[in-house]
C-alpha positions as CSV (number, residue, x, y, z in Angstrom):
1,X,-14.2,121.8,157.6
2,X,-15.8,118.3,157.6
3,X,-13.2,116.0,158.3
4,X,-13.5,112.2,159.1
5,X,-10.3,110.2,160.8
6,X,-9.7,106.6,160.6
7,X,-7.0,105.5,163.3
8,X,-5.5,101.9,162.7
9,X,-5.0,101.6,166.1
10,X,-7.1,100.7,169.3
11,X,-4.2,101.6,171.5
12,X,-4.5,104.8,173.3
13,X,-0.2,105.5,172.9
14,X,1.7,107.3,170.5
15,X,-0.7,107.3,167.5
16,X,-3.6,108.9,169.9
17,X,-1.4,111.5,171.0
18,X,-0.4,112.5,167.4
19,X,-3.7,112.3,165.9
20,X,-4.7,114.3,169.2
21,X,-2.2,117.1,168.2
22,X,-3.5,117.2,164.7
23,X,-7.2,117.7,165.3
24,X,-6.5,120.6,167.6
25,X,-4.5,122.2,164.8
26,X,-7.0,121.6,162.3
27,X,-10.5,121.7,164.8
28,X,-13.3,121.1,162.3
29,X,-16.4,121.8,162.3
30,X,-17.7,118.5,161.9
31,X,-16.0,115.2,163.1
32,X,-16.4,111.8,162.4
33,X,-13.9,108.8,163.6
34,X,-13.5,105.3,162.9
35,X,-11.5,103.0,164.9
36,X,-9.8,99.9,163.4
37,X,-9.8,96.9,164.1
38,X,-13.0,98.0,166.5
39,X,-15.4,99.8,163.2
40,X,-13.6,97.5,160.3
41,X,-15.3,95.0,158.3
42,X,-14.2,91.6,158.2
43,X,-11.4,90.5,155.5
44,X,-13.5,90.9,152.1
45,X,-13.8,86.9,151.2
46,X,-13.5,87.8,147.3
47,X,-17.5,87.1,146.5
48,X,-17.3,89.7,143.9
49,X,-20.8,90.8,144.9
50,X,-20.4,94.4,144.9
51,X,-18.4,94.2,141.5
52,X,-21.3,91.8,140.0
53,X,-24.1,93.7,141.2
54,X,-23.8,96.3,144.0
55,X,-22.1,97.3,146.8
56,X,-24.8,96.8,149.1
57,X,-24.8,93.3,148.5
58,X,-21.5,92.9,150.3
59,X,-22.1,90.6,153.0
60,X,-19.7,93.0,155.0
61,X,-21.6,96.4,153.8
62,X,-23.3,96.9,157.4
63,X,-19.5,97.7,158.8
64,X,-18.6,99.4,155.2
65,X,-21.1,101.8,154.4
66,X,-20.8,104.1,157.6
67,X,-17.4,104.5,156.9
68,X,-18.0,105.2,152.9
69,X,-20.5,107.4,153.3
70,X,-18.8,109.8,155.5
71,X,-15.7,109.8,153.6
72,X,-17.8,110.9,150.5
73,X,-19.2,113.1,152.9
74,X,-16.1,114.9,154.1
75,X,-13.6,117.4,153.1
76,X,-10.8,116.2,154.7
77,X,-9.9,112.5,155.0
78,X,-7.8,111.0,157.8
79,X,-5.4,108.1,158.0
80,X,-3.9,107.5,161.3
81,X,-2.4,104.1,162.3
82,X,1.2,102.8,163.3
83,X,3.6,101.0,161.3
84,X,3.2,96.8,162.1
85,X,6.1,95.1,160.0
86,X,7.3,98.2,157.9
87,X,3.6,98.1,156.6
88,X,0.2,99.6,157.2
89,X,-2.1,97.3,160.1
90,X,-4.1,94.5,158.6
91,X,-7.4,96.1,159.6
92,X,-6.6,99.3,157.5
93,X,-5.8,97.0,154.4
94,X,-9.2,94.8,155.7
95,X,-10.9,98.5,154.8
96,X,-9.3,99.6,151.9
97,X,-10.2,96.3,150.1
98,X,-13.8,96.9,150.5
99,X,-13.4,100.3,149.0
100,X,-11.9,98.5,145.3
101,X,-15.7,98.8,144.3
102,X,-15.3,102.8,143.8
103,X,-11.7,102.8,142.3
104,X,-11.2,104.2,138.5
105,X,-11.5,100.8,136.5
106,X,-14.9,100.2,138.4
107,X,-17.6,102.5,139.8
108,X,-15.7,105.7,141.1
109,X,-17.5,108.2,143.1
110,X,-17.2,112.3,142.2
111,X,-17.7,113.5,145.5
112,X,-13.9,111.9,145.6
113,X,-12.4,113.9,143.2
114,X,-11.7,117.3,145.1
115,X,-10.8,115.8,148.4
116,X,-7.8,116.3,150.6
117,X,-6.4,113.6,152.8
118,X,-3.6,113.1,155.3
119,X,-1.5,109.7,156.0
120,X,-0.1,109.9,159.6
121,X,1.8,107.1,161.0
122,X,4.5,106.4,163.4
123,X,6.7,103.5,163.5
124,X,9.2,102.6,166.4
125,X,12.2,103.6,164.1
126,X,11.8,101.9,160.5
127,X,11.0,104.4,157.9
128,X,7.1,104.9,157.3
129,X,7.1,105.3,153.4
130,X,6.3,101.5,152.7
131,X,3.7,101.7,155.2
132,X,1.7,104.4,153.6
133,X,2.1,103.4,150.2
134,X,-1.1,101.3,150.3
135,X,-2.9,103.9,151.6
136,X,-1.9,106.5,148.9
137,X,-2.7,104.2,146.5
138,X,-5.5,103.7,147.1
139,X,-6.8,107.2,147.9
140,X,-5.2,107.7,144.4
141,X,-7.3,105.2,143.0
142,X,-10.5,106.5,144.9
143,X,-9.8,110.0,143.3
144,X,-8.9,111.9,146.0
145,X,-6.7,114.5,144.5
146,X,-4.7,115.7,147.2
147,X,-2.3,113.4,149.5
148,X,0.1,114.7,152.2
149,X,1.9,112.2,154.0
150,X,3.9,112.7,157.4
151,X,5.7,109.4,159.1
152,X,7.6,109.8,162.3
153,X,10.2,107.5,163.4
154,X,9.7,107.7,167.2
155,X,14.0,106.1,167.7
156,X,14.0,106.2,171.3
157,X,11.3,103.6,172.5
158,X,8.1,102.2,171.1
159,X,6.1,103.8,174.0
160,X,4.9,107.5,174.5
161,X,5.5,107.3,178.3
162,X,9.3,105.9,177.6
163,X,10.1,109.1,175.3
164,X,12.2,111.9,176.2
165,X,10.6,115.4,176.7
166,X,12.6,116.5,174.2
167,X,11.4,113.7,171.3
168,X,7.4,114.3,172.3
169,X,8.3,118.1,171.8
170,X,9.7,117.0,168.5
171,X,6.4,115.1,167.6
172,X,4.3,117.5,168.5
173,X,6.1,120.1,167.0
174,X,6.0,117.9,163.6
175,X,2.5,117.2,163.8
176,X,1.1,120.8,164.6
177,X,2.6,122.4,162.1
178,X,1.3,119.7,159.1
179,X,-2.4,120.7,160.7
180,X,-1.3,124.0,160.4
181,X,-0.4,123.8,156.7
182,X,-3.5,121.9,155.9
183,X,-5.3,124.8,157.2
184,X,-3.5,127.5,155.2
185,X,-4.2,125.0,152.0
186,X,-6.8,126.3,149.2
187,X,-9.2,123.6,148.4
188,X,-7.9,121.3,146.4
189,X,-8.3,121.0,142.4
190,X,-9.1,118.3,140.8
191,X,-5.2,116.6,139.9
192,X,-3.9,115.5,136.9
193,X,-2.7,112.3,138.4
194,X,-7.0,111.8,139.0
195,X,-7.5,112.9,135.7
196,X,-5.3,110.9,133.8
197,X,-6.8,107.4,135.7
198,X,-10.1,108.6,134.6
199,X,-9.1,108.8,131.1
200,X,-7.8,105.6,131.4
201,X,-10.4,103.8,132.8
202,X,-13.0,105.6,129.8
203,X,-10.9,104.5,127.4
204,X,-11.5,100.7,128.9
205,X,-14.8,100.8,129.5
206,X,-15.2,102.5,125.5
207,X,-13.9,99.2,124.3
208,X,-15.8,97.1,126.0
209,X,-18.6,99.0,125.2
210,X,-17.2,98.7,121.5
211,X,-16.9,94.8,122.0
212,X,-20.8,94.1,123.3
213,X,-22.4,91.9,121.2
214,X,-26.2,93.4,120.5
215,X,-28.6,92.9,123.0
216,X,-25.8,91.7,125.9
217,X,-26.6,93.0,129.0
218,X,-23.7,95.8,130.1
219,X,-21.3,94.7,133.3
220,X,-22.4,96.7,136.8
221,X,-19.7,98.4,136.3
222,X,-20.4,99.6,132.1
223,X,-23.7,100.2,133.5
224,X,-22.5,102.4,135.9
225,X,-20.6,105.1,133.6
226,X,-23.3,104.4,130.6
227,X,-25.1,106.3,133.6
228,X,-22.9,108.7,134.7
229,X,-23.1,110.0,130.7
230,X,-18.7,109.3,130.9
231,X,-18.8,107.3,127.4
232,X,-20.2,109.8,125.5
């Protein structure tokens, strides 16, 4: 297994002791992390550049790519990060926005499409499902066909060392056996959910092909699936 693990978090608390308890249930063979805020790109400033012409000309496609690339080349994709404000960390959304670019509607990438990925997070005692909304989404929108999602509400304390025994048992206990399951997992299939958003986005990018006037130069991302031989 080639898996790749973005943690939202600096810290070295609660959300490196889960993640922690999750790669030793899964150990891959190959294993690549990012750490946020520390590996992120900057907020995207809306330029449009990778839209208008290419990713590469992102002015923030030095921090971006690294990242990309080993996603597309992984089979396993990991999102790690505590809850800030019932919602994901700025930094993780700072990432995700860069990744728009490769989403249905634009330029998405087939080495997405029979993925896996995992949203861990842990919050002090709000519920979690807000906070990894985002993150679905957009793994949704990237084509990654397969999503599991576990969110732990620590209730006692906000810190690992003021936990009871019994609540890091709990965690651990929570955590292991989600790595376990992953494990036992066929590879995913390509979804319907990631085949319906395809479908939509060909049937978009049919009309505007319909609607060129003769001799107009296609948009980067027409181009793109005019290329890929989608608008057949």
């Amino acid at each position: 297994m080639n898996c790749v693990v973005i943690s939202g978090t600096e810290m070295h608390g609660v959300t490196e002791r889960i993640k922690g308890y999750l790669l030793e249930e899964l150990h891959p063979e190959v294993f690549t992390e990012f750490t946020l805020p520390r590996d992120a790109p900057a907020y995207c400033t809306g330029c449009k550049q990778c839209f208008d012409v290419n990713e590469l000309r992102c002015p923030h496609a030095p921090q971006v790519q690294p990242i990309w690339q080993a996603m597309r080349a992984a089979d396993l994709l990991v999102f790690v990060y505590p809850v800030y404000c019932l919602r994901a960390p700025g930094q993780v959304k700072a990432l995700l926005d860069h990744l728009g670019v490769h989403w249905f509607v634009h330029r998405p990438d087939p080495a997405m499409f029979q993925k896996r990925a995992i949203i861990l997070t842990q919050s002090a005692g709000a519920p979690n499902g807000a906070a990894q909304a985002e993150v679905r989404t957009s793994l949704h929108w990237l084509g990654v066909s397969s999503v599991l999602r576990l969110g732990l509400p620590l209730m006692e304390a906000a810190r690992w060392e003021a936990l009871s025994e019994g609540r890091r048992q709990r965690l651990e206990r929570q955590v292991r056996a989600l790595g376990r399951r992953v494990r036992s997992l066929p590879p995913p299939r390509r979804s319907l959910r990631s085949r319906l958003f395809f479908g939509l986005a060909r049937m978009l990018h049919r009309r505007d092909l319909g609607e060129m006037a003769p001799g107009a130069t296609p948009s980067a991302d027409l181009q793109y699936w005019l290329d890929q031989g989608w608008l057949r």
